[in-house]
VEXDREN-2710 file (C-alpha; in Angstrom, 1 decimal):
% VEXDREN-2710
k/r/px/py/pz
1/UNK/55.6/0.6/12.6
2/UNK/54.7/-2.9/13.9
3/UNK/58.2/-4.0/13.4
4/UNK/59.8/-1.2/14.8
5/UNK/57.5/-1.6/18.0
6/UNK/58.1/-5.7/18.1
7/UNK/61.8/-5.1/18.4
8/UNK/61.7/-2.3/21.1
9/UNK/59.3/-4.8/22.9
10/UNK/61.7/-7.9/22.5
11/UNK/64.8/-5.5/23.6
12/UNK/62.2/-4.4/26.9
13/UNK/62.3/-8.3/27.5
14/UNK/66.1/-9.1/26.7
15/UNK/66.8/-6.3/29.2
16/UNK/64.2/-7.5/31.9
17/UNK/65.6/-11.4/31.6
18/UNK/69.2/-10.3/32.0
19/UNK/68.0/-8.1/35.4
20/UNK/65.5/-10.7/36.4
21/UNK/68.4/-13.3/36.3
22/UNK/70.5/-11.4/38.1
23/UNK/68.3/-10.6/41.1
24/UNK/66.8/-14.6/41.1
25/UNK/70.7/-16.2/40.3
26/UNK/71.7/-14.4/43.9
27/UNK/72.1/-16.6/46.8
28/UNK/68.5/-14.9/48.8
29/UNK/69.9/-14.4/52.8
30/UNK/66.3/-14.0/53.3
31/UNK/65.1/-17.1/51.8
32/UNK/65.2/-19.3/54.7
33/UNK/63.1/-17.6/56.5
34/UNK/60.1/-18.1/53.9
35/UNK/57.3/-20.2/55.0
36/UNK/57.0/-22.7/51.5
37/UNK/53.4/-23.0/50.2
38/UNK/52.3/-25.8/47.7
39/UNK/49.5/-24.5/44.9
40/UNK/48.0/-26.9/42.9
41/UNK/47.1/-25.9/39.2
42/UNK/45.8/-27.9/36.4
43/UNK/49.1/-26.4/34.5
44/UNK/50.8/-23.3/33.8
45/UNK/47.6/-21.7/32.2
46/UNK/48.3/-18.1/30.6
47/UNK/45.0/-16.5/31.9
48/UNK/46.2/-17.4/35.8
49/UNK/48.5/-14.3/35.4
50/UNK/48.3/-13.2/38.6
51/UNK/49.7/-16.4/39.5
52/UNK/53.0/-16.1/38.0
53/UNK/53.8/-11.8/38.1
54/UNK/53.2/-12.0/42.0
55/UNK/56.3/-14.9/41.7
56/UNK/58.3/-12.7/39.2
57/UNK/57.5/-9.4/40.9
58/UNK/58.4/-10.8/44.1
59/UNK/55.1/-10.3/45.8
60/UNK/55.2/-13.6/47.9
61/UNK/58.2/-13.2/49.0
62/UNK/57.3/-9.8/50.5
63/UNK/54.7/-11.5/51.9
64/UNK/57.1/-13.9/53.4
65/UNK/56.3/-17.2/51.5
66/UNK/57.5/-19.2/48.7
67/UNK/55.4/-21.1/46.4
68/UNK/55.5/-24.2/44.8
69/UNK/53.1/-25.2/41.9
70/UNK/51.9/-28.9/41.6
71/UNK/50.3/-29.4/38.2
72/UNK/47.4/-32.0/38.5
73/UNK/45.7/-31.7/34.7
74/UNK/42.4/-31.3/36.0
75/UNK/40.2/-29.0/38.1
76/UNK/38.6/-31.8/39.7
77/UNK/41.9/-33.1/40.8
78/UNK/43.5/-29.9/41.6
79/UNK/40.5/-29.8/44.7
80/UNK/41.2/-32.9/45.1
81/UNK/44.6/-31.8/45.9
82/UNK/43.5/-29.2/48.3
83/UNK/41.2/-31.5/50.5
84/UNK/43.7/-34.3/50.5
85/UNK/46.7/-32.3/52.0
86/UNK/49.0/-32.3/48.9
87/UNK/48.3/-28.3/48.5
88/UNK/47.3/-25.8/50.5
89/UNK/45.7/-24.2/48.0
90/UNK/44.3/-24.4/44.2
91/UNK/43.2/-22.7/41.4
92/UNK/40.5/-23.9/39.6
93/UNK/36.4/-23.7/38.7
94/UNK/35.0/-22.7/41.9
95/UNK/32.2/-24.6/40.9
96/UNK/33.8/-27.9/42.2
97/UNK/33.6/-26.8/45.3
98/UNK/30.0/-26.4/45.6
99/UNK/29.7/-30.0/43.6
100/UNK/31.8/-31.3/46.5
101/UNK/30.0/-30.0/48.9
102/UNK/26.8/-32.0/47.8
103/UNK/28.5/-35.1/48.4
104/UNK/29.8/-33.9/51.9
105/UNK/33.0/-32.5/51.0
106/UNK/33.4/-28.8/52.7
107/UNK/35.8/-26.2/51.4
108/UNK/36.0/-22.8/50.7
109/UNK/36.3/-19.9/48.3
110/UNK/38.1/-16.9/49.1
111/UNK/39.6/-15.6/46.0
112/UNK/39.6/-15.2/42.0
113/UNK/41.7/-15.1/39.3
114/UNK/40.1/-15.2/36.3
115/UNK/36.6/-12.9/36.5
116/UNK/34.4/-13.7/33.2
117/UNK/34.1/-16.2/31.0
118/UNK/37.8/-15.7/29.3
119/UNK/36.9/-17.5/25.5
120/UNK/36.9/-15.5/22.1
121/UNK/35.2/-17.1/19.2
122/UNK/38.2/-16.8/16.0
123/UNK/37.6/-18.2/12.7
124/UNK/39.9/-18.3/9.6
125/UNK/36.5/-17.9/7.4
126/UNK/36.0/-14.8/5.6
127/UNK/32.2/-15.1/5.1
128/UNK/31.5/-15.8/8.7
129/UNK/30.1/-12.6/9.6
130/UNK/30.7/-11.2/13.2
131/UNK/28.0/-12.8/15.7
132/UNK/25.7/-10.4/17.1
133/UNK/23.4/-12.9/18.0
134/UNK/22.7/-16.3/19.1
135/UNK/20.8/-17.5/15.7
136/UNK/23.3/-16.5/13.7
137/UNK/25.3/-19.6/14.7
138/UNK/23.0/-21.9/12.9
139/UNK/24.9/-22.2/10.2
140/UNK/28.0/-22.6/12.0
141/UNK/30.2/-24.9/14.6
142/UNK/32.0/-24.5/17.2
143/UNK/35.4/-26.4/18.4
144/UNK/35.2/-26.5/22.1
145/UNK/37.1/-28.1/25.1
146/UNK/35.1/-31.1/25.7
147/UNK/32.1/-31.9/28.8
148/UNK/31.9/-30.5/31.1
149/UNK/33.9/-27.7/30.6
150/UNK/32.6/-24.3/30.9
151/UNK/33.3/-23.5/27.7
152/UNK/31.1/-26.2/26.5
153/UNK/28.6/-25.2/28.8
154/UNK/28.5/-21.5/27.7
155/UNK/28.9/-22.3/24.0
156/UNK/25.4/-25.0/24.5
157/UNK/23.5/-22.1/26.4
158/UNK/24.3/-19.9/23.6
159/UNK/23.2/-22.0/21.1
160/UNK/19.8/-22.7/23.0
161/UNK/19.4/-19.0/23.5
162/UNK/19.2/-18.7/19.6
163/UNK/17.0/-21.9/19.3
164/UNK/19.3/-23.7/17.9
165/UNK/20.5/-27.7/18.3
166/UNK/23.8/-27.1/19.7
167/UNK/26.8/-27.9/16.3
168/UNK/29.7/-28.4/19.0
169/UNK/32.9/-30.5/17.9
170/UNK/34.8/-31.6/20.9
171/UNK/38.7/-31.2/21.3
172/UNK/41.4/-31.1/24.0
173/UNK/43.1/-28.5/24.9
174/UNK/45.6/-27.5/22.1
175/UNK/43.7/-29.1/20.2
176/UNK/41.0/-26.3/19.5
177/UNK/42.4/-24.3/16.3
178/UNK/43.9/-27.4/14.8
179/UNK/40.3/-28.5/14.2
180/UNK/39.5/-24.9/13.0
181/UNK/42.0/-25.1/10.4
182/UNK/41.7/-28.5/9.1
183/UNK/37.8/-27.9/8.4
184/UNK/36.8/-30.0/11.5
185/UNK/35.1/-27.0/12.7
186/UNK/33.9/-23.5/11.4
187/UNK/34.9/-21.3/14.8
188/UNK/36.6/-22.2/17.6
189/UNK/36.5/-21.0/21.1
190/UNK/39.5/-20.2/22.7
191/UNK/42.1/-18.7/25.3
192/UNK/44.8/-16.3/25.4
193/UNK/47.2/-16.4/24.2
194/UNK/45.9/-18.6/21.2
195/UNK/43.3/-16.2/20.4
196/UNK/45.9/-12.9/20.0
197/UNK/47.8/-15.8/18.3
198/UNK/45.5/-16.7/15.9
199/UNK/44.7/-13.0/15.1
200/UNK/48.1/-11.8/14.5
201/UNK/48.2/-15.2/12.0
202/UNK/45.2/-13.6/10.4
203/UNK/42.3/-14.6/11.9
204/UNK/39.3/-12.6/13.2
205/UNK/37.3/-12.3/16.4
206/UNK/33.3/-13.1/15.8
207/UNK/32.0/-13.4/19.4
208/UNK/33.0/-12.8/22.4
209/UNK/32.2/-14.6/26.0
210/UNK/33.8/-12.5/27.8
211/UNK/31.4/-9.7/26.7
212/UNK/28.5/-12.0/27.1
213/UNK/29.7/-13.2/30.4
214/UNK/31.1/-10.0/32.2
215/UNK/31.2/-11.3/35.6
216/UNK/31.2/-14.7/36.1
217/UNK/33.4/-17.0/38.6
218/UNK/35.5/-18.6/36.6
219/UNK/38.7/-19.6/38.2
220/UNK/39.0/-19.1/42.3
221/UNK/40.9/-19.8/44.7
222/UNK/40.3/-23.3/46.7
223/UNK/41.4/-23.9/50.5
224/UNK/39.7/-25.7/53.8
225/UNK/38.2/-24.4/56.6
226/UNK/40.8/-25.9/58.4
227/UNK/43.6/-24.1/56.9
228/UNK/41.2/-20.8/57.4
229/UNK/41.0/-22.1/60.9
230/UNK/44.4/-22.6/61.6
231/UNK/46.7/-20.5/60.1
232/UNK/44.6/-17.5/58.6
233/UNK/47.4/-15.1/58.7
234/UNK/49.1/-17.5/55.8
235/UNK/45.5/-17.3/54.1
236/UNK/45.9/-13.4/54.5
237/UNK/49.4/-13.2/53.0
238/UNK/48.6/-15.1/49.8
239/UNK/46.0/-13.5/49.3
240/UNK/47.4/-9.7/49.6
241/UNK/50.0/-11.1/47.2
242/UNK/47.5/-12.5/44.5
243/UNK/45.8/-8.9/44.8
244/UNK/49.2/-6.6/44.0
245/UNK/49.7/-8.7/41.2
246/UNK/46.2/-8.1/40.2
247/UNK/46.3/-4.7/40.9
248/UNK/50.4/-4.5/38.8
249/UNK/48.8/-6.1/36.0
250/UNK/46.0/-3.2/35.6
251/UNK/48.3/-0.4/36.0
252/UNK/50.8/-1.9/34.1
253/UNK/49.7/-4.1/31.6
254/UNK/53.1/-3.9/29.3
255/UNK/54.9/-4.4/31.8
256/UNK/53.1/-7.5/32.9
257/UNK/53.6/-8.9/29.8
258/UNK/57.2/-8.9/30.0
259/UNK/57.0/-10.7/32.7
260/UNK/55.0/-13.2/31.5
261/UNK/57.5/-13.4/28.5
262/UNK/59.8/-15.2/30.6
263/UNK/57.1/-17.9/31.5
264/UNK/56.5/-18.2/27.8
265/UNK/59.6/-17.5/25.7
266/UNK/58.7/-19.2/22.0
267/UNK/55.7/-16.7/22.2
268/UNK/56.4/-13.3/20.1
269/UNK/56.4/-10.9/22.6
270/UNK/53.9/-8.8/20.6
271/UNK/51.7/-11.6/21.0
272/UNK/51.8/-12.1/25.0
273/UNK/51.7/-8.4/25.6
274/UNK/48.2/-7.9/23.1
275/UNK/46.8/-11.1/24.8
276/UNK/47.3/-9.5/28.4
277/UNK/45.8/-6.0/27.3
278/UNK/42.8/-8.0/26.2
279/UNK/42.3/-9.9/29.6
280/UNK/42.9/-6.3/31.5
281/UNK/40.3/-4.2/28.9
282/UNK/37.3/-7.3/29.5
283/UNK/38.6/-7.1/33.2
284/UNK/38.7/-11.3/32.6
285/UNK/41.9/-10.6/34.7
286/UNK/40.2/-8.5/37.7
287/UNK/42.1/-5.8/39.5
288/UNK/41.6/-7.6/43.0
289/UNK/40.7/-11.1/44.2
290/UNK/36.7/-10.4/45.3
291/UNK/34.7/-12.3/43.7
292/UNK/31.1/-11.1/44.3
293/UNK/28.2/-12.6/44.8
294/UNK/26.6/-11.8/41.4
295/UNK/29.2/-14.2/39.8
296/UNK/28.8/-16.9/41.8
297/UNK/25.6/-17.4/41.5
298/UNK/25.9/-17.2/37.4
299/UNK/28.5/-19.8/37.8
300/UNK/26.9/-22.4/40.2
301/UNK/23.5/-21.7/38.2
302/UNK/24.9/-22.7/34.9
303/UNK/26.3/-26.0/36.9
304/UNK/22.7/-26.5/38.2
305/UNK/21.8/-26.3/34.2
306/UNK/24.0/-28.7/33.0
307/UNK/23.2/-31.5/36.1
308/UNK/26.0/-30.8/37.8
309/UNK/24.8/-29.7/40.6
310/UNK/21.6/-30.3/42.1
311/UNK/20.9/-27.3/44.4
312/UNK/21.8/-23.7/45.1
313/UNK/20.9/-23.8/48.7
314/UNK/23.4/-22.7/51.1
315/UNK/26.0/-22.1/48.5
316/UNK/26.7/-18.4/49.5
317/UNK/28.0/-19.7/52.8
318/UNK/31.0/-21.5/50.8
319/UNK/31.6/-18.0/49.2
320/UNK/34.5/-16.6/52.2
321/UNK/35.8/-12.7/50.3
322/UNK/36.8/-11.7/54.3
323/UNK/40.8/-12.0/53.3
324/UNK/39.6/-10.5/49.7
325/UNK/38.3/-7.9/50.7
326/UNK/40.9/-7.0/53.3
327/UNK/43.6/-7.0/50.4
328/UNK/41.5/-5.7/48.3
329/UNK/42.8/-1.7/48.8
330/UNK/46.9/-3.0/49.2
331/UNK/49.6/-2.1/47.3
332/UNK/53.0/-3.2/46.6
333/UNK/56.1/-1.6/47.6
END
């Protein structure tokens, strides 16, 4: 049965590529009249979704943009990005905003991709048992993308829930299963699509972050008050578009994943389409771009935890949903 549906899936995408060339290989009369928009990412991430099926699905252009990703490798640099000129947007921790702000650096938040904390705990080990709770992990470490990253952050609160001296082994990103499998560390906490990955090679979920962490800010959407200021409308437009993918990817998550196929090509399809179905059940991947209040304040209050930021005062005021929650009943055409 898995067979039989892993080659009516790769048929689904053969048949969408051949369209979706079609449509993109076309000379676009009304491309000229797009108004170009740079992004800045730390790369093409799988769980920015959103991202990526509002380019495929032709939501910007209905929007009357086009947009072109800068990768910068690092959410620090990606704001960096955005308050130096070089992008009119980014995607990245929210966080850094407030961080920046402390040192006199203003910005603003108006919109998420990634709601949660999106990390699964996988191991190869039969005789771990699933985690139900934090003490159970004394036994046990944990692979990790290195400090400061969230998932660092998250995996050493979890840990000191349970009482426990934190057992983390640091890696880079890619880098995560590898130390899994060569004994370097018992679990490891990863993405999507590694973690669907990992369990269709056999491996088994034993906590998940996602669960523990249902709304969290994660990854948002980055811009100045001056581009707010200025052109708002453009602010507007990105925004609705970021929201019908968003919206898309709920109401059809198979589809989605097709899409996302042609991003990601040496993936098995089967893989990509159970790794979005995942995102869309723990709502990591939220149905529009609000990101409320609750989650911020989980977010910045883990940074305060960690030393990364000093104070929570007059962080809410960084926090701008008004384009969100505009979008936030749109659909596409």
């Amino acid at each position: 049965m898995k067979k039989v549906s892993l080659i009516a899936f790769a048929m689904i995408v053969i048949i969408i590529t051949m369209v979706s060339f079609f449509y993109w290989g076309r000379e676009d009369k009304n491309s000229i009249n797009l108004q170009t928009v740079k992004v800045a990412q730390f790369a093409d991430v799988f769980i920015y979704a959103p991202l990526y099926i509002a380019n495929a699905k032709g939501f910007y252009q209905d929007e009357g943009i086009k947009v072109e990703f800068i990768n910068t490798g690092g959410d620090d640099k990606t704001y960096a990005a955005v308050i130096g000129g070089s992008a009119t947007f980014g995607v990245a921790d929210p966080a850094f905003v407030a961080i920046a702000k402390e040192k006199g650096i203003n910005g603003r938040v108006i919109g998420g991709i990634v709601n949660g904390v999106p990390f699964w705990a996988i191991t190869t080990n039969k005789n771990i048992p699933t985690i139900t709770e934090p003490q159970m992990l004394a036994p046990y470490s944990v692979a990790t993308f290195a400090a400061p990253s969230t998932a660092y952050t998250v995996q050493t609160e979890m840990y000191n829930k349970g009482g426990i001296r934190p057992n983390i082994k640091q890696g880079n990103f890619g880098g995560i299963i590898p130390m899994m499998e060569t004994g370097n560390a018992d679990i490891a906490l990863e993405l999507e699509p590694n973690v669907s990955s990992a369990v269709y090679a056999g491996a088994k979920i034993v906590y998940s972050l996602a669960e523990q962490y249902p709304d969290f800010a994660f990854t948002g959407i980055t811009t100045t008050q001056k581009t707010i200021d200025e052109n708002p409308k453009l602010v507007q437009h990105f925004i609705n578009a970021i929201t019908k993918a968003e919206k898309y990817t709920h109401e059809y998550p198979d589809s989605a994943a097709i899409y996302m196929c042609k991003l990601y090509p040496n993936i098995n399809p089967i893989i990509v389409k159970d790794a979005i179905r995942r995102l869309v059940a723990t709502n990591t991947l939220p149905d529009n771009a609000i990101i409320k209040i609750e989650a911020w304040k989980k977010s910045l209050e883990m940074r305060k935890q960690m030393g990364d930021l000093k104070s929570l005062e007059k962080t809410e005021e960084i926090l701008d949903m008004h384009f969100a929650n505009k979008a936030k009943d749109i659909r596409w055409k």
